[in-house]
C-alpha positions in Angstrom: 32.7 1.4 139.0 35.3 0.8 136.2 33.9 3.3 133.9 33.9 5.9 136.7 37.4 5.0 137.5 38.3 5.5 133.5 36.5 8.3 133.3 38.4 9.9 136.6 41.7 8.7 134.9 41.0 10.4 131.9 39.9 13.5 133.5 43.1 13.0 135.7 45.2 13.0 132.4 43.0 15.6 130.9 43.6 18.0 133.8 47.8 17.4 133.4 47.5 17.8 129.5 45.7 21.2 130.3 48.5 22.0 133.1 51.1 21.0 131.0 50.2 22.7 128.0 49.5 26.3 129.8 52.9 25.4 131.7 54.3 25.5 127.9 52.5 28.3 126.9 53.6 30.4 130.3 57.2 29.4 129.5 56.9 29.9 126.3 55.8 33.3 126.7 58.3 34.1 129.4 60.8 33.1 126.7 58.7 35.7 124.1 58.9 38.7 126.9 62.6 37.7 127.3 63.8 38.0 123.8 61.7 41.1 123.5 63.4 42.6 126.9 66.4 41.9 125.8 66.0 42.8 122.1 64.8 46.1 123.9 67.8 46.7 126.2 69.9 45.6 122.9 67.9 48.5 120.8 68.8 50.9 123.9 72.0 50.2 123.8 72.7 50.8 120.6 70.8 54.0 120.4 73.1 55.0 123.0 76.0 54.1 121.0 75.1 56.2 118.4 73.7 59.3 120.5 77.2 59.1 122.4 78.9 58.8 118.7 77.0 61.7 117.3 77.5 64.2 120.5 81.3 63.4 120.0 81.3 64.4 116.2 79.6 67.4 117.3 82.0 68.1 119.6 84.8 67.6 117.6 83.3 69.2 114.3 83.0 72.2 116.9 86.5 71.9 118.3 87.7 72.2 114.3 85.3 75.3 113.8 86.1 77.3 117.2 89.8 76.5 116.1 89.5 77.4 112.4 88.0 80.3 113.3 91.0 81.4 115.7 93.3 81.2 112.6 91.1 83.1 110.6 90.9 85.8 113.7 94.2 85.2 113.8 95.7 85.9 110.3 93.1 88.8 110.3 94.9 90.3 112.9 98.3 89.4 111.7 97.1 91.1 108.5 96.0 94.3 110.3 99.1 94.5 112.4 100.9 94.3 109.2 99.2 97.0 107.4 99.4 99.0 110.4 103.4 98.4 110.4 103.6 99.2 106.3 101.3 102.4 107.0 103.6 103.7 109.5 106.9 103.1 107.6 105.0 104.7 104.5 103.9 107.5 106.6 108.1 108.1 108.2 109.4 107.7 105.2 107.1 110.4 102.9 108.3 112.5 106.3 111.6 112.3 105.9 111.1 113.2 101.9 109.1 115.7 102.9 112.2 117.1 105.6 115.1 116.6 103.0 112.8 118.7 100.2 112.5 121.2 102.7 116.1 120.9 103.8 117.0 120.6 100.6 115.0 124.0 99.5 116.4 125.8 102.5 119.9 124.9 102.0 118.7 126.6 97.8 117.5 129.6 99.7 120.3 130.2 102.0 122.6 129.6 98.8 121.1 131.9 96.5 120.7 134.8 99.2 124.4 134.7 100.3 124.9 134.8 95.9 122.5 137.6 96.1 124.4 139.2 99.3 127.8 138.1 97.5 126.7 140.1 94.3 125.3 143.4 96.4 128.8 143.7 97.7 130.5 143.2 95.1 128.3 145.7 93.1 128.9 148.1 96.5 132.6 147.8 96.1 132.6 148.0 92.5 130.8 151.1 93.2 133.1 152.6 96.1 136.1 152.0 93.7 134.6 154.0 90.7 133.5 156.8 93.6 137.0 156.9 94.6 138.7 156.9 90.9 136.3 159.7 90.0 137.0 161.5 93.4 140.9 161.2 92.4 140.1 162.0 88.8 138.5 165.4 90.4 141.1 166.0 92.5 143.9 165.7 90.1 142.4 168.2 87.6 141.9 171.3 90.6 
């Protein structure tokens, strides 16, 4: 009866040693899953971090390239307007060249046909006078 009551008291002990140690190993592995959980959600989180990081210097590297190339449109633009304005005074200014030549040429013209005018009169007159001395000379010898 002893021996039987042992034997029951070390199954008894037997039987908690066995609860106790899976107890262990279940908390223990509860503990395992939790680290790895939370290792996980850390990893997440950090990924996150750096996706949300990365979209922003995307964004802003964008921003910079959108607005560099509005300067560049920009001073294009500036440039052509500019051109265009030199062009125009270029293109006024060989006109007004152009007009005082011509004025200039017609004002020539004008001078050297009133000259030319100036000199057929006179030669005219020269040749009225002569008509009238010889007329006279005539007349005097009849």
């Amino acid at each position: 009866r002893k021996r039987e009551l042992a034997e029951k008291k070390r199954i008894e002990a037997r039987k908690r040693e066995l609860a106790e140690k899976k107890a262990a190993e279940e908390a223990e592995a509860m503990n395992k899953y939790a680290a790895e959980e939370q290792a996980a959600a850390e990893a997440s989180r950090t990924m996150a971090e750096r996706i949300e990081a990365r979209k922003r210097e995307l964004a802003e590297k964008k921003a910079r390239e959108e607005a560099e190339a509005m300067e560049k449109y920009a001073a294009e633009e500036r440039a052509a307007a500019e051109a265009a304005r030199t062009m125009a005074e270029r293109i006024e200014a060989r006109k007004r060249e152009l007009a005082e030549k011509k004025a200039q040429e017609e004002a020539e013209a004008m001078n050297k046909y009133a000259a030319e005018e100036q000199a057929a009169a006179e030669a005219a007159r020269v040749m009225a006078e002569r008509i009238e001395a010889r007329k006279r000379e005539l007349a005097e010898k009849k």
